[in-house]
Each structure stands twice: as structure tokens, then as C-alpha cells.
C-alpha positions in Angstrom: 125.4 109.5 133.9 121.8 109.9 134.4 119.8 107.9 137.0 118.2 104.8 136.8 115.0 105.6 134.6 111.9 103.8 134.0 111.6 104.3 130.0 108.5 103.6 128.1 108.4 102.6 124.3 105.5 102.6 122.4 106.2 100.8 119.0 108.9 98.9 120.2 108.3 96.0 118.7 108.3 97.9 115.0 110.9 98.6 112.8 112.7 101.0 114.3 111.5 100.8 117.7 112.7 97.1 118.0 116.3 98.1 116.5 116.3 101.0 119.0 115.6 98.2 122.0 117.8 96.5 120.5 121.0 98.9 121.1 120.0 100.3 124.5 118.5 97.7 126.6 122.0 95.9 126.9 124.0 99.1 126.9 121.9 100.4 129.9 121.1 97.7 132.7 120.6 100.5 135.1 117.4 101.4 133.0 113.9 99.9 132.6 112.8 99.6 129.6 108.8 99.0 128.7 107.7 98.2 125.4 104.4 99.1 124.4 102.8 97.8 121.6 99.4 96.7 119.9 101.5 94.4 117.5 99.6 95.2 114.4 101.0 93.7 111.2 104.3 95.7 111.3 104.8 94.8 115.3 107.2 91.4 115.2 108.2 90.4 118.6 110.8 88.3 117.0 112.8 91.2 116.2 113.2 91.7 120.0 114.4 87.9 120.7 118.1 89.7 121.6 116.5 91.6 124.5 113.2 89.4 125.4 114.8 88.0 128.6 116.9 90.8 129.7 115.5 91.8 133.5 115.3 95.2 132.5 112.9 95.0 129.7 109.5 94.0 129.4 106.4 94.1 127.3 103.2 95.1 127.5 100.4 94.3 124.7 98.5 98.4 124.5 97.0 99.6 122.0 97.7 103.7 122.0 94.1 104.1 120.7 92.6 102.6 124.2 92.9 105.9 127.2 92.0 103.2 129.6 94.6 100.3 128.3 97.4 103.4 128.1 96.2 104.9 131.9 96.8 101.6 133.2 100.0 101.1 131.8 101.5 104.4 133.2 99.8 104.1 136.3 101.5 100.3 136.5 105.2 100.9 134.9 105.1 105.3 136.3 107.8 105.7 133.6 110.2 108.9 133.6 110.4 108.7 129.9 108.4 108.0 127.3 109.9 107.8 123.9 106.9 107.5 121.4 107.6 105.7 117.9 104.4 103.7 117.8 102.2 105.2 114.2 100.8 103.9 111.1 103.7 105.1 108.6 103.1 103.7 105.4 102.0 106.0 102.8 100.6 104.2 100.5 98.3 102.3 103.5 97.4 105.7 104.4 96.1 106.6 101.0 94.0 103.2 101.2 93.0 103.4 104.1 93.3 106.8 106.0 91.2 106.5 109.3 93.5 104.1 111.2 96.2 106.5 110.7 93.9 109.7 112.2 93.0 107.1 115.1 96.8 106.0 115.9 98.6 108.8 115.0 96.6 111.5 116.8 94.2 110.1 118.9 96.8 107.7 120.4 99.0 110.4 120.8 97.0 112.5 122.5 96.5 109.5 124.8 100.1 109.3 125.5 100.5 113.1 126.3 97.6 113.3 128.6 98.4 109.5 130.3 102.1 111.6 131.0 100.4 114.8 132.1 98.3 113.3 134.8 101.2 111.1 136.1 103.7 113.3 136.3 101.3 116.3 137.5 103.9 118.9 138.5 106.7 116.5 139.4 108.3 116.8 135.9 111.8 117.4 136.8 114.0 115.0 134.9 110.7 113.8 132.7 110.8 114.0 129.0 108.3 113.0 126.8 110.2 112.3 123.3 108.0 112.2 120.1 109.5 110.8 117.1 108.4 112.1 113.3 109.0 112.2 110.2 110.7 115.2 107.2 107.5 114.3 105.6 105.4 117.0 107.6 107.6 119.7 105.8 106.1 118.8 102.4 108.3 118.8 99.0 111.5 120.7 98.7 112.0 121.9 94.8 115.7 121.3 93.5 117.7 123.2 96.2 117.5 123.7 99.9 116.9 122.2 103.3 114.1 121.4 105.6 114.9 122.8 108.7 113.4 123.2 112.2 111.8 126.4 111.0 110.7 124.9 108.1 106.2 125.5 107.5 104.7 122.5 107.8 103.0 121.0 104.4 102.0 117.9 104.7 101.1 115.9 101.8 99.4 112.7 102.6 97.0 111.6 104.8 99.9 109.8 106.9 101.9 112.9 106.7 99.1 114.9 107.6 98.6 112.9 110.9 102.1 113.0 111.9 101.7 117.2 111.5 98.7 116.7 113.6 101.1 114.6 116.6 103.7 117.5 116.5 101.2 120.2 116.8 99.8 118.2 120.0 102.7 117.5 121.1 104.0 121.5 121.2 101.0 122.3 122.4 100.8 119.9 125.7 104.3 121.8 126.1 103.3 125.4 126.0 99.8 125.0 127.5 100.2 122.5 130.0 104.2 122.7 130.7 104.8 119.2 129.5 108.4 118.9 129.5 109.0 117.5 125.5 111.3 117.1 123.0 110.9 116.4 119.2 112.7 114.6 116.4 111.9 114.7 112.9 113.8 112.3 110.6 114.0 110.9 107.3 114.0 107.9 105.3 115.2 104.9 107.7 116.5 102.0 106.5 118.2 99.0 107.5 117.2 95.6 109.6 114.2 94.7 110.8 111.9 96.6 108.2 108.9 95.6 107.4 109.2 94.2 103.6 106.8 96.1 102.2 108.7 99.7 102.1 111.1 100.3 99.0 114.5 99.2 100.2 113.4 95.8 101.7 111.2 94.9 98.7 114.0 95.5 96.2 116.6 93.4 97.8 114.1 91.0 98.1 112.4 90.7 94.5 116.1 91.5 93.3 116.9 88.5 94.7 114.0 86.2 93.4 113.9 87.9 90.3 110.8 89.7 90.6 109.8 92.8 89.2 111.1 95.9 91.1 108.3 98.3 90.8 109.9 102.0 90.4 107.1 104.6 91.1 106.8 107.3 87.7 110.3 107.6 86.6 112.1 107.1 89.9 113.7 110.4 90.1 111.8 111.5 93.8 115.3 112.2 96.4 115.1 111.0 99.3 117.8 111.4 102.2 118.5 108.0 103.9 119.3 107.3 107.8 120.6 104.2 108.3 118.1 103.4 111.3 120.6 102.6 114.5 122.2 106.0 113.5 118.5 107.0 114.5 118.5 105.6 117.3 121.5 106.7 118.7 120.7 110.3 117.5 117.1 109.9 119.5 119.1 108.6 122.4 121.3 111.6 122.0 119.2 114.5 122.1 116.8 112.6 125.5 120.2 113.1 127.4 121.5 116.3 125.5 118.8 118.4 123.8 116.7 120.9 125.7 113.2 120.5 126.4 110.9 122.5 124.2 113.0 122.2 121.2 113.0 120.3 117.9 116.2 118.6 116.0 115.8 117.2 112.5 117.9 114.2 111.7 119.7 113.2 108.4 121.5 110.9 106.9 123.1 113.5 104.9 122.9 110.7 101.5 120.3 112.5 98.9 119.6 110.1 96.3 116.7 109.0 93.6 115.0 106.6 93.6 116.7 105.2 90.5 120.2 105.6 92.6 118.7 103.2 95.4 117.3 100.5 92.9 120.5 100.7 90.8 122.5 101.0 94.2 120.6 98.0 95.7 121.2 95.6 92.5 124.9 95.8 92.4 125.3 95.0 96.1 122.5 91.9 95.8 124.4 90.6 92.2 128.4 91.2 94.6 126.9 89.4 97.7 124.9 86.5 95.7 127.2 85.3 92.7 124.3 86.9 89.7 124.6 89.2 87.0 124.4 92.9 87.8 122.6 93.3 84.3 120.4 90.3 84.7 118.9 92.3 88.2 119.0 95.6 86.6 117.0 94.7 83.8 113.8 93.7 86.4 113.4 97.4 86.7 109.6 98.3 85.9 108.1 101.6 85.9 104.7 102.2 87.5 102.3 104.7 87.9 103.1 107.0 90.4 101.5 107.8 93.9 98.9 110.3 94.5 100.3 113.1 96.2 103.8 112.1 95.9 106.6 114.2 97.1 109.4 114.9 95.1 112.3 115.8 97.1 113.1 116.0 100.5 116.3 116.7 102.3 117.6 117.9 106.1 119.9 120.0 107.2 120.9 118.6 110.7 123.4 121.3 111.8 121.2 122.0 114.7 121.4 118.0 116.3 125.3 118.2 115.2 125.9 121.7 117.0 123.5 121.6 119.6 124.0 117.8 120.6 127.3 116.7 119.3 125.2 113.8 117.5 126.8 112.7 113.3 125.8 109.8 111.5 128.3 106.9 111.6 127.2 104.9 108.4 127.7 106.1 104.6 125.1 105.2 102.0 127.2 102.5 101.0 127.9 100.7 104.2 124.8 101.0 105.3 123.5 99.6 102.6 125.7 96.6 102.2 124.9 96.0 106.1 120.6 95.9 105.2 121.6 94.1 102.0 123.2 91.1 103.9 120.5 91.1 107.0 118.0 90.3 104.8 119.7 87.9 102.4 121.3 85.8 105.8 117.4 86.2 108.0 115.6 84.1 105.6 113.4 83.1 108.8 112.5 86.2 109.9 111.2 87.1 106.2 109.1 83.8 105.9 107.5 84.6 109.0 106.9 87.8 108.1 105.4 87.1 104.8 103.7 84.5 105.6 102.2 85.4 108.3 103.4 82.9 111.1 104.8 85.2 113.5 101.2 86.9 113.8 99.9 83.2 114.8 102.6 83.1 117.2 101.7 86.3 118.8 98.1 85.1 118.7 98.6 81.9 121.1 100.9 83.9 123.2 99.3 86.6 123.6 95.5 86.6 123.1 94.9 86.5 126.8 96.8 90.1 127.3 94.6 92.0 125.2 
């Protein structure tokens, strides 16, 4: 068993750095964990009302893009780990809106990287700095074959184009400064706590109201899903297994369309709800696709699985039916979301933090 560590989060209050808190906080009392977040609009502290008052975690209001803010916070919490998640991920914000994802996904990570290499100086032994990214760095696959860790990077978007950026800083802190590190590159999560505006959350939920379910050009771009605490427990994994300096890709090891998910996602919404299969189906609508869009991607994770002993425990289909009745029985947490209320709440709690 490793020692007591002092383990700092940033993102922990997103989607899957909340679910992530989540698992380990209560498995790990010996641990401390420290959540660092901005809470932008994706950061819900209500996703983390399972852990809020456990004595080993706490929070601290940062955001990554502030030296002075991030400096403090080391200097306060000295953590042993730091596991980063926090980033602006959503593609189609990025094409909007690109800058905020140069600011958080580079700049704060080189704010992270040089916050650990001035703290831990050259008292690194146990220290790990974990920095968690995406398959999308790799580019498109055509019909066949893998990304894997050897795979050129190709990034497509501007948000997968800041991510490349991260990992490239993040290799580099290693092999010029001797910063121990370790990376993960995943793909598609999915699961609780998401966000409802990425494509699994917003089909269940239009499915449900019998809204539209916008399918980008014909809805044949593959994807490979990880259901998101089989993430975390693979992230978990390689901190206390993998060897610093190295990257493991993570998979789900489920390749399917678009088309597949939509279709997929209707059927379990009409089995869990009482409607017609063919009623939800029909609320397929076909838009115009993305700029820049991706067509395939997939992951060989033999390397995790050899190296790390770490599989995926969920199929496509139970993970599915898990996300499918979260967000049909946490109506509460999706009004609040949507409508904005949980951002108020964070506002009278925590406006004097900033």
C-alpha cells in the first residue's frame, strides 16, 4: 500500500474529475484529497455532495490560468500528486470560441507543471505528476487500425490542438527538467455527471422530451466509448503501477457510430420509460456536420492491460443502461444544471474565495 499522500485534483468538480472523487475519496481515508477548480459552467459542486464532508477532502476555488492563485495553492496543500483533468473539452466551444481553450489548456498547464517543479525541487521521490488527455490528439484513423502510444500526433481542432500542446509540455518538463510524469490518453467518456450538452447526455435527454436528436452529417463518425469510472480506476491504476516517463492509452474497447449510439440510446430510454422505440427513433434529425470533424478513432490499450494489469469492467450495453437511468432518476441535478441554479449557488457560497 502506498503512503499517506496529499493528492491534488484540478477539475474535480467536472465531469469526470467529480466521478473520479467520487470513487477514491471514500476508498482511500489515508489520502488527502484537494480539489481544484475555477467552477466554470461545466464545474458542479453538487456532483461532489457524496464526498463534500469527508475529512480527507477539500476544495479550493483556482483558477489554473492564475500562476499566483495555483503557487499558493501548492505552497498551502504541498501535494505529492497532482492528477490534472481540469481543460476546456468541448469541441464545438472550441471552434466558437478558441482562446479560452489556448489559455486553460496550455497556459494553465504550464502553471501546474512549473507550481510542481518548484515545490518538489529535487525531492521528487514518490511524486508524480499525472496529466490526463484525450485520443483526439492522434487525429482521424481511416477504416482500420489503432491509435497507439507511438501514434504522430494530428490534431484536428482547436481543442484538440491545445490538448497536443499540454502533452508536449508535459514531456518536455520530464525530459528537461526531470519532472517525474506520467500520461493518459483516453477516449470518449461517458456516463454520470456529464455535462448535458455532449452527445450521449443530450440524446437521452431530448429522447426523453421528444425533442429533436441532432445527428451531425450522416452519423457514421466511430467513436470508442469508456464508461468514465472505468477511467478513473484505469488513471488510478497506472499512478500506483505505470512508470514515470511513459504514456498508456485507454479504451473502452466498444467502436461504434454515431447512428449505433442514438439508435442504442432510444431503445434503452423507450425499455426504461414505458414509450415507443419507433416514436423516439423517428426524432432523429440530420445536421450539418462540424468543421474539422474526425471520422474515426479507436485505441489499442494493450500497453495499460500488459503493462498495468488495468481492463475495463463495463460493456457498451451496461454502461449504457447505468448513464441512461442516472439521468432519467437525477431530474434535480439536470434542472439545476440547465437552468442555471447551481452556478447561483456557487456564486453566494463562494464569491468571497475568488
Amino acid at each position: 500500500m502506498n503512503p499517506a499522500m496529499r493528492v491534488l485534483v484540478t477539475g474535480g468538480a467536472g465531469f469526470i474529475g467529480a466521478n473520479f472523487l467520487n470513487l477514491l475519496v471514500p476508498r482511500h481515508p489515508e489520502h488527502e484529497f484537494i480539489n481544484v477548480d475555477s467552477l466554470t459552467y461545466a464545474g458542479n459542486l453538487e456532483s461532489l455532495a457524496k464526498v463534500q464532508d469527508s475529512a480527507n477532502y477539500h476544495f479550493e476555488r483556482v483558477d489554473i490560468t492564475d500562476a499566483d492563485a495555483v503557487n499558493a495553492v501548492f505552497e498551502k496543500h504541498r501535494p505529492d500528486w497532482v492528477i490534472h483533468f481540469a481543460a476546456e473539452s468541448h469541441v464545438d466551444r472550441s471552434i466558437e470560441g478558441p482562446k479560452q481553450f489556448i489559455r486553460t489548456n496550455i497556459e494553465g498547464t504550464f502553471n501546474l507543471l512549473e507550481a510542481a517543479r518548484h515545490l518538489w525541487g529535487e525531492n521528487r521521490e514518490g511524486k508524480v505528476f499525472h496529466h490526463v488527455s484525450t485520443d483526439e490528439v492522434y487525429g482521424s484513423l481511416g477504416a482500420e487500425g489503432f491509435f497507439t502510444e507511438e501514434t504522430a500526433y494530428d490534431p484536428s481542432s482547436p481543442y484538440s490542438a491545445a490538448k497536443a500542446s499540454s502533452d508536449h509540455l508535459v514531456r518536455a518538463w520530464h525530459r528537461t527538467f526531470g519532472l517525474p510524469v506520467k500520461i493518459t490518453n483516453c477516449s470518449n467518456n461517458y456516463g454520470p455527471l456529464q455535462f448535458p450538452e455532449k452527445l450521449i447526455p443530450v440524446m437521452i435527454l431530448n429522447a426523453q422530451e421528444r425533442k429533436k436528436l441532432p445527428i451531425y452529417g450522416e452519423g457514421l463518425n466511430v467513436r470508442d466509448w469508456l464508461y468514465v469510472t472505468d477511467h478513473c480506476e484505469a488513471i488510478w491504476t497506472v499512478i500506483e503501477k505505470g512508470k514515470i516517463g511513459e504514456t498508456y492509452n485507454i479504451g473502452g474497447h466498444n467502436e461504434k457510430t454515431n447512428i449505433e449510439v442514438v439508435d442504442a440510446l432510444c431503445t434503452l430510454v423507450a425499455e426504461e420509460t414505458g414509450a415507443s422505440a419507433d416514436e423516439l427513433l423517428a426524432l432523429k434529425h440530420f445536421v450539418k456536420d462540424r468543421p474539422g470533424h474526425d471520422m474515426r478513432y479507436a485505441i489499442d490499450a494493450s500497453k495499460i492491460e500488459r503493462d498495468c494489469g488495468w481492463t475495463p469492467k463495463e460493456t457498451f450495453e451496461t454502461g449504457m443502461r447505468k448513464t441512461v437511468k442516472w439521468y432519467l432518476e437525477n431530474t434535480s441535478w439536470i434542472e439545476n444544471v440547465r437552468s442555471g441554479e447551481y452556478q447561483k449557488w456557487i456564486e453566494t457560497n463562494y464569491s468571497d474565495r475568488q
